[in-house]
C-alpha positions, 0 to 999 in steps of 0.5 A: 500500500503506497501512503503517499498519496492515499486518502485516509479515514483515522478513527479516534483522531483527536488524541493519543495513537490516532491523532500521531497517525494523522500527524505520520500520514501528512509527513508522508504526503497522504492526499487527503486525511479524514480525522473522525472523532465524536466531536470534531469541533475539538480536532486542532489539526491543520491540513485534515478534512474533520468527519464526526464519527461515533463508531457504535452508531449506525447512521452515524457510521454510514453517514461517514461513509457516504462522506468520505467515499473516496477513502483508500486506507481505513484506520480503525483506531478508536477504541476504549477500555474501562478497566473492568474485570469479567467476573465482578465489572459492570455489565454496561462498562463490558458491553461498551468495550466490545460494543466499541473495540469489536463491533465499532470495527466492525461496522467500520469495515463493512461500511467501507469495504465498497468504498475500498474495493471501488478504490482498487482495494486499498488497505484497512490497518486494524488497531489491536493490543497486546492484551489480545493474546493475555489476562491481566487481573483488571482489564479481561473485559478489555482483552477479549474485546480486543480478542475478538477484534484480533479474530475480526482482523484474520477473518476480514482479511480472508474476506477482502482478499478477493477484492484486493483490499490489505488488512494489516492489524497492529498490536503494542503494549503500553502507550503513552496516551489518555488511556493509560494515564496514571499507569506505572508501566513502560510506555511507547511514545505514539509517534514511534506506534504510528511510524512503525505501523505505517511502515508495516502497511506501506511493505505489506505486512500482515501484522505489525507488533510494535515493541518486544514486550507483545512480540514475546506474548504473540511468540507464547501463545501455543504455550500451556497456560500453566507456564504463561500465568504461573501465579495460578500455582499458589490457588491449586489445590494441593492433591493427595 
């Protein structure tokens, strides 16, 4: 996928990962860029077309993709997490994470997927996370969220390939964003995310992992649970 020149939709523009990839994709000459956010009057941003985007809407959704039909690269960046564990969280704060992280993504792609395919293809960059591939005691609503979209992110890739489209999907640990504010946790500048990913989509990759920490977890996955979460050891009950 050549960045230079392409028309781009960015979800979630307004901060964080999206508003660094707005920034990378000027510096290498996208065309046109789509800044999509719940309130775009708040986007500071020069040189970008502002689109109200909410991606767990609808009309919403299919009012952005009537308006930015000309899109050649959808970047599915917006997402939230509420830090809720599975067992004891809220029902509403579980529901808005996959309402948000997995069917938002999924709205989006369908909606453009015309689009792209009138493009000549073009490519979708799907924004995931390491907690796609691990537990952690007080996000598990947030990891199978962000589960479910990394299965979205093979299936559609599958799906689009006939019409040519790319799907790339990005995983990271933690960035040094909104989100994870107040999280004593080494964390990526969202520039350096941005750059890597569009490198990725630029030579093609299917998947880009942004850093060592979620390389080491996406290497782990055929491993038996016992060895990823060797904590689980002190609640076995002793046998006789």
């Amino acid at each position: 996928m050549d960045i230079q020149n392409s028309i781009a939709l960015v979800t979630g523009a307004n901060r964080g990962i999206g508003r660094s990839f707005v920034t990378e994709l000027r510096r290498r000459g996208a065309e046109k860029i789509y800044a999509a956010a719940r309130r775009p009057d708040e986007l500071d941003i020069p040189g970008v077309v502002p689109l109200r985007l909410d991606i767990t809407d609808d009309a919403s959704v299919a009012a952005a993709a009537a308006s930015a039909a000309d899109v050649t690269l959808l970047i599915n960046n917006a997402g939230v997490s509420t830090f809720a564990p599975l067992v004891e969280g809220a029902m509403p704060d579980i529901r808005l994470e996959m309402e948000t992280n997995y069917f938002g993504t999924l709205r989006m792609v369908r909606a453009f997927a015309p689009t792209l395919a009138a493009a000549g293809g073009g490519a979708v960059l799907n924004v995931l996370s390491v907690m796609a591939w691990m537990a952690y005691q007080h996000s598990n609503s947030y990891s199978a969220s962000k589960a479910a979209a990394w299965a979205l992110t093979n299936g559609i890739r599958l799906e689009l390939a006939g019409q040519g489209t790319q799907v790339t999907g990005l995983a990271m640990a933690g960035v040094d964003t909104d989100m994870m504010a107040g999280i004593e946790a080494d964390k990526t500048d969202p520039a350096v995310i941005a750059r890597a990913a569009l490198d990725g989509v630029q030579a093609g990759a299917l998947e880009v992992l942004a850093d060592e920490q979620t390389a080491r977890w996406r290497a782990r996955l055929g491993e038996d649970p016992a060895l990823l979460y060797p904590q689980l050891a002190e609640h076995r009950p002793a046998h006789t």
